[in-house]
N, C-alpha and C positions, 0 to 999 in steps of 0.2 A: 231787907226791903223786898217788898211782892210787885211785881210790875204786870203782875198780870200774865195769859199763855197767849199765843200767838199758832197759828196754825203755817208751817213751816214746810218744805219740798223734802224728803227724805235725802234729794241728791247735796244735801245744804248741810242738816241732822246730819247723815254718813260721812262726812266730809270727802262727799267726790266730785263737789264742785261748789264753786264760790255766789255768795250772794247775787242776785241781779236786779231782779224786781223788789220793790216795797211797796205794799199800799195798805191804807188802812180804811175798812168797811166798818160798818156798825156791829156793835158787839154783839153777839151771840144770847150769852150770858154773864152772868155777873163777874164770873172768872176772864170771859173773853177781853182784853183789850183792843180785839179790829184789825189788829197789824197782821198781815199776811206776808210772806215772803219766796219768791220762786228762784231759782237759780238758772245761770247762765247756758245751761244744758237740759233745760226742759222743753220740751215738745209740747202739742196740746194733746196727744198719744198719752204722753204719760200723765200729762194733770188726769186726763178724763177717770183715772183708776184712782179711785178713792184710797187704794193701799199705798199711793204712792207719795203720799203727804202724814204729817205727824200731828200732832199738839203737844208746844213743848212751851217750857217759860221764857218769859223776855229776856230773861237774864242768861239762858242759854245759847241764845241768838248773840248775846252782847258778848260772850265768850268766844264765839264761833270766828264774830267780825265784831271788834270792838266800834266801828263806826257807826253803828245803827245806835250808841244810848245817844248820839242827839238828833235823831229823829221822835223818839220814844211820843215826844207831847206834842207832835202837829196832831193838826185835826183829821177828823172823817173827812174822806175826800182826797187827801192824799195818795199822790201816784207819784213815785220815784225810780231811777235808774239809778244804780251803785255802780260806780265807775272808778276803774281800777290805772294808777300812771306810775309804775314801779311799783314805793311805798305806800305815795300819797292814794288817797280816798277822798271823791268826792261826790257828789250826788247834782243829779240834772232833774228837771222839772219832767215825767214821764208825757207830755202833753204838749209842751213847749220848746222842749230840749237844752233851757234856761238854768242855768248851773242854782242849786240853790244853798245859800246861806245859809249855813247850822251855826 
């Protein structure tokens, strides 16, 4: 299955820290599917450095935090917090702070 690449925080990639943001913009290119993802220990310091982000596939992401495959098909315009209660995972509206239904 190709789910498309996703432009991801290296501190997420490296595993030195866990998901936190998701959102998803308009694709790039044909390969991009939108979904961006930052982690819980990024700065705007470090977004600003272009080396400090990947492009990697969906499916790497879903490896990383299995929670994100059911975000995978919301639409453009999507803005989420991944939010972490022990085991559980769940996800709040980035805008509302409105828990949302996967």
């Amino acid at each position: 299955m190709n789910m498309g690449g996703c432009i991801v925080s290296k501190n997420i990639y490296d595993h030195i820290a866990r998901i936190k943001w998701c959102f998803r913009e308009q694709s790039v290119n044909s390969v991009d599917n939108g979904w961006r993802f930052l982690s819980e220990i990024d700065t705007d310091d470090f977004l600003s450095h272009v080396e400090n982000m990947c492009v990697c596939s969906f499916e790497t992401i879903v490896e990383i935090e299995p929670a994100v495959l059911g975000i995978y098909s919301l639409p453009v315009g999507t803005e989420l917090i991944l939010n972490y209660d022990g085991k559980k995972r769940f996800f709040t509206d980035g805008n509302t702070g409105q828990v949302v239904e996967i």
